[in-house]
Structures are given as C-alpha cells and as structure tokens.
C-alpha positions as CSV (number, residue, x, y, z in Angstrom):
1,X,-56.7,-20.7,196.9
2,X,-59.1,-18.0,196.3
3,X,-59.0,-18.2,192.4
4,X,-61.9,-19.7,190.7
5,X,-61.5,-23.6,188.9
6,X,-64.3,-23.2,186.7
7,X,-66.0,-20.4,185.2
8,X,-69.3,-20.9,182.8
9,X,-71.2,-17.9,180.7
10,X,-75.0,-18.8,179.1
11,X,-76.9,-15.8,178.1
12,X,-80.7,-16.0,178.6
13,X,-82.1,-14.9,175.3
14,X,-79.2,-16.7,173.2
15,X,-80.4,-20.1,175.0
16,X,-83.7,-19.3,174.0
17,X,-82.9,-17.8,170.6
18,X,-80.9,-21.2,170.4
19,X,-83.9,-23.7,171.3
20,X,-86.5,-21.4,169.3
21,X,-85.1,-21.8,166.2
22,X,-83.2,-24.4,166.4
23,X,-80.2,-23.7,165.2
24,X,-77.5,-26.3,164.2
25,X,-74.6,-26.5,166.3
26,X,-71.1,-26.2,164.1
27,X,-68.8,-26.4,167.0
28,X,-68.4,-27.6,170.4
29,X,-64.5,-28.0,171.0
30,X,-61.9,-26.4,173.8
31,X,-59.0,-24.4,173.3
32,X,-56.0,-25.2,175.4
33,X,-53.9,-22.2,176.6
34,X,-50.8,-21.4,177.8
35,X,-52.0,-19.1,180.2
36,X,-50.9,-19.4,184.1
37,X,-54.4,-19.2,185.3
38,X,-57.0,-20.2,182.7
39,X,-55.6,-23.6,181.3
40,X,-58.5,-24.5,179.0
41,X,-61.1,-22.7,177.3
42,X,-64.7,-24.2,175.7
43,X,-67.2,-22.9,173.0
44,X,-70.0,-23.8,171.6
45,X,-71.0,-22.0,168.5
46,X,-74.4,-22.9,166.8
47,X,-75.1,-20.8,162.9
48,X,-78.2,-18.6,161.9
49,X,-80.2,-19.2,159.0
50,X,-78.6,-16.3,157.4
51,X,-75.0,-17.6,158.0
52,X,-74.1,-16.1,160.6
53,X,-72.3,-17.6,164.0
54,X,-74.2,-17.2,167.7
55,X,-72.0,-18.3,170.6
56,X,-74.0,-20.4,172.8
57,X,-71.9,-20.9,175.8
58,X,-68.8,-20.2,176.9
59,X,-66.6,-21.5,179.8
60,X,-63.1,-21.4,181.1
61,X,-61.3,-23.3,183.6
62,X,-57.6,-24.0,185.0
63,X,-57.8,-27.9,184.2
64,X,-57.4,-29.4,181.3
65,X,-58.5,-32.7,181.8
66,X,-61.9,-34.9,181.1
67,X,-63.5,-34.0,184.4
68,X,-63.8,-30.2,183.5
69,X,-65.2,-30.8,180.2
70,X,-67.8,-33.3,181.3
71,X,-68.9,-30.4,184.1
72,X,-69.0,-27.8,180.9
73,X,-71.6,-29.9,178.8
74,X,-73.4,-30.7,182.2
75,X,-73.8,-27.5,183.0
76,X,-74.1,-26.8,179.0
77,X,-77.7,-29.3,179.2
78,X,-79.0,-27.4,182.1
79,X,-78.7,-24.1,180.2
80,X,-80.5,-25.9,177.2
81,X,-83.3,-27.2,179.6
C-alpha cells in the first residue's frame, strides 16, 4: 500500500529542446515486464537532425492495462504544453 502506481520522468530542457526544434518522434510504445513491482514501462524517443535519439519522457507503472497508458500521454501533452 505505500508503493507508487505510477511514476512519470520529463526533463525541462529536453521538452523544450523537443518543441524548439521540432524533432520527429520515432517511437512512443511500452515495454511490458516481468518485474514484481513495475509491470509496464513507456518511452517516447523523438531523433536529432544529426541522427541521434533524445528520450523525451519516460514512465513506469505496476498496471498494464489502457488506463495507465492513457494517464502517460495525458500527462505526456502537459509536459509538451
């Protein structure tokens, strides 16, 4: 009961390294895991001009189920905002 059931990482100047340039996004998928406390794991992973991969946000949560990954893109928009 005093684990966490969602956990989601955005760092400042990637977000706005992300919307000043405006990178394309290559990726926005979750991993599922066999893990006893983090079930799921999401990425989004946008590429540089020069070809090289910036991770975006990333998020982890014990469910794996359509609820937590709506909440992950939700909270994914209000980073972008």
């Amino acid at each position: 009961m005093d684990r966490f059931e969602t956990c989601f990482v955005a760092i400042r100047w990637v977000v706005y390294a992300f919307i000043g340039c405006f990178l394309s996004v290559i990726f926005i998928g979750s991993v599922s895991l066999r893990e006893e406390y983090i079930k799921t794991t999401f990425l989004v992973v946008a590429i540089h001009e020069n070809n090289q991969t910036l991770l975006i946000a990333f998020g982890m949560t014990v469910k794996n189920n359509i609820y937590c990954c709506t909440v992950f893109l939700m909270m994914l928009r209000e980073a972008l905002r």
